[in-house]
NUDOTI-190960 format. One record per residue (C-alpha): residue number from 1; residue in one letter; chain; x negated, y, z. Coordinates in steps of 0.2 Angstrom, whole numbers, plus 5000, padded with zeros to 4 digits. Example, Ala and Ser with C-alpha at 12.3 -4.5 7.8 and 13.67 -1.06 7.14 Angstrom:
TINU   pos   code   unit     xx     yy     zz
TINU     1      a      A   4938   4978   5039
TINU     2      s      A   4932   4995   5036
//
This chain:
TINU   pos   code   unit     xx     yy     zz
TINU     1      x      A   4867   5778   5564
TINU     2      x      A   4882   5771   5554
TINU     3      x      A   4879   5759   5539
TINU     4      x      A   4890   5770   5530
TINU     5      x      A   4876   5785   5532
TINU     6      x      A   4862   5774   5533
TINU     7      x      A   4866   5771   5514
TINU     8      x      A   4872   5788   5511
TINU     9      x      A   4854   5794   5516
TINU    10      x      A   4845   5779   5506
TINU    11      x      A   4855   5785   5490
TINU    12      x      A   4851   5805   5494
TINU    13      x      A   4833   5805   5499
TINU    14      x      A   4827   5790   5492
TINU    15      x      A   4836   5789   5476
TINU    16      x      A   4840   5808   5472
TINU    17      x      A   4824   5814   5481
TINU    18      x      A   4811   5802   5478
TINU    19      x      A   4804   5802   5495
TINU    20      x      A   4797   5783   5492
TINU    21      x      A   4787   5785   5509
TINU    22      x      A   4804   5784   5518
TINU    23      x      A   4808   5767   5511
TINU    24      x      A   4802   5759   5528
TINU    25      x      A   4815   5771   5536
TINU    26      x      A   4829   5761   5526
TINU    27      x      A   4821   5743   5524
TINU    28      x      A   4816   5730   5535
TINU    29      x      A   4799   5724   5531
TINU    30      x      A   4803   5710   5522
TINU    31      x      A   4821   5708   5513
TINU    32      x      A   4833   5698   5501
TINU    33      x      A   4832   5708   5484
TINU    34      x      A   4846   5696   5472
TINU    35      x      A   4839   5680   5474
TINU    36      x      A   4821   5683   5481
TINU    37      x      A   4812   5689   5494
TINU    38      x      A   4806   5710   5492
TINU    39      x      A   4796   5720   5505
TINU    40      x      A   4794   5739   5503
TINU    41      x      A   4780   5739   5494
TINU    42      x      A   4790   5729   5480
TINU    43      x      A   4803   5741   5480
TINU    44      x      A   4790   5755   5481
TINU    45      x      A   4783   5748   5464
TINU    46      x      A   4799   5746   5456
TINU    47      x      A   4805   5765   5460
TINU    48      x      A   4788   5771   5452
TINU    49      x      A   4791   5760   5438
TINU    50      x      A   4808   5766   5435
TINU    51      x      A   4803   5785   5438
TINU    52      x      A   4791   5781   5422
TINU    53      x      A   4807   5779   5410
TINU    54      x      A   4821   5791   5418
TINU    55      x      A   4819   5810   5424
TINU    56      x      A   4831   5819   5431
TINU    57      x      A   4838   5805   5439
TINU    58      x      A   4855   5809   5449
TINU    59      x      A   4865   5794   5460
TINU    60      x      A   4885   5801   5465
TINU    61      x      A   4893   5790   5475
TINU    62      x      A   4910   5783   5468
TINU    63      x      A   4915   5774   5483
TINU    64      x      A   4908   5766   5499
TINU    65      x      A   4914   5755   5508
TINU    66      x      A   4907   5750   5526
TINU    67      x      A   4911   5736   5536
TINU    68      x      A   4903   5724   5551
TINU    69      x      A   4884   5723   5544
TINU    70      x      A   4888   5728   5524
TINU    71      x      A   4894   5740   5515
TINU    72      x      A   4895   5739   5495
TINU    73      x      A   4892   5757   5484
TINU    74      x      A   4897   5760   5468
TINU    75      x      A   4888   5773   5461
TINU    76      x      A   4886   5784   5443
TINU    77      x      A   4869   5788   5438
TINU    78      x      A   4864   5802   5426
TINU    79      x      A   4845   5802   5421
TINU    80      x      A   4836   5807   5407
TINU    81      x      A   4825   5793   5395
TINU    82      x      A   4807   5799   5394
TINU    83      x      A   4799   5779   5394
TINU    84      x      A   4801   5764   5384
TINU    85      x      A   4816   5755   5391
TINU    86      x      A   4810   5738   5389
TINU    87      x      A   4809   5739   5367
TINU    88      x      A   4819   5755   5365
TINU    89      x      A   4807   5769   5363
TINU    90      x      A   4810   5785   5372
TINU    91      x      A   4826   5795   5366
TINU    92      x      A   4823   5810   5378
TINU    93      x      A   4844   5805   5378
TINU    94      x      A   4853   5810   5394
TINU    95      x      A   4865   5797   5399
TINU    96      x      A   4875   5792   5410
TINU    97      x      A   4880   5774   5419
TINU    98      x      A   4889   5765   5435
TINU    99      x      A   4883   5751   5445
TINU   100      x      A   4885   5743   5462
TINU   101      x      A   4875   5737   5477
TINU   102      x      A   4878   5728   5490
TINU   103      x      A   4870   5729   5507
TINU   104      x      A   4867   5720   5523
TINU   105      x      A   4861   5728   5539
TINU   106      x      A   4853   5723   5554
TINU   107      x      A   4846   5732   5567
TINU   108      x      A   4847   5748   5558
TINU   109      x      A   4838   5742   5543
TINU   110      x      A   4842   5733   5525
TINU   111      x      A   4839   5715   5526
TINU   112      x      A   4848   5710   5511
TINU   113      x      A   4855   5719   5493
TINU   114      x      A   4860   5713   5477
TINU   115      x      A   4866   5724   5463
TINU   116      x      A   4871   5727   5447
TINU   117      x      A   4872   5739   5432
TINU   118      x      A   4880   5744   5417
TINU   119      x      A   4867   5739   5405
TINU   120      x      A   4877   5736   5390
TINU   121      x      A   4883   5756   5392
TINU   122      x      A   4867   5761   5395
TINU   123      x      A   4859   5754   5379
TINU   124      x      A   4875   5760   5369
TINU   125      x      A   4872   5776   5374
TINU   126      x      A   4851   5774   5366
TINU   127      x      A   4860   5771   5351
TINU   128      x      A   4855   5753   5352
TINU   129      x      A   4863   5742   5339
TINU   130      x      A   4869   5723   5344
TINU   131      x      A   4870   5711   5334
TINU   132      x      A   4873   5694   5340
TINU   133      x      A   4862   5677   5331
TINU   134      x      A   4868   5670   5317
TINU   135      x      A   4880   5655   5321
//
């Protein structure tokens, strides 16, 4: 299988579908997650976690790009608040936001990803109010 639909398949049945046992499919045992080591029953927790605050969730592929043993994704996400997002209480809000992640593969599994996320949009959207500290 190709990066490029190793990582279409992570973001269909994983991230849409929610078929958490598959992760092993997709992940090598142990991986890179940022700047730490992850294995699949980190990620495992983080998903259920997540799935706690956001329904509905729906990942479209912007772009992919695949390449040697990477391939970066940016993505826009649709879900629906039904959690506490860190202090904001539920909104039952439907919002949108885009990220990216980037990959690295070997032998047919993730070893490494970093990403990121529109969280400024994200929090906007909640109806979050800013305000920076007083100077």
């Amino acid at each position: 299988m190709s990066i490029e639909q190793l990582v279409r398949d992570l973001v269909e049945r994983v991230w849409n579908d929610g078929r958490l046992d598959e992760l092993d499919r997709f992940f090598a045992p142990t991986f890179e997650h940022g700047d730490r080591a992850d294995d699949v029953a980190g990620l495992r927790a983080w998903h259920e976690a997540d799935a706690a605050v956001w329904a509905d969730t729906r990942y479209e592929i912007q772009r992919l790009v695949a390449g040697g043993d990477g391939a970066a994704v940016h993505w826009r996400a649709t879900a629906r608040q039904i959690g506490p997002w860190g202090p904001v209480p539920a909104t039952g809000r439907t919002i949108t936001w885009d990220g990216v992640h980037f990959f690295t593969v070997r032998d047919g599994r993730i070893v490494a990803l970093w990403a990121t996320a529109d969280l400024f949009g994200k929090a906007q959207q909640l109806g979050v109010t800013m305000v920076p500290p007083p100077a």
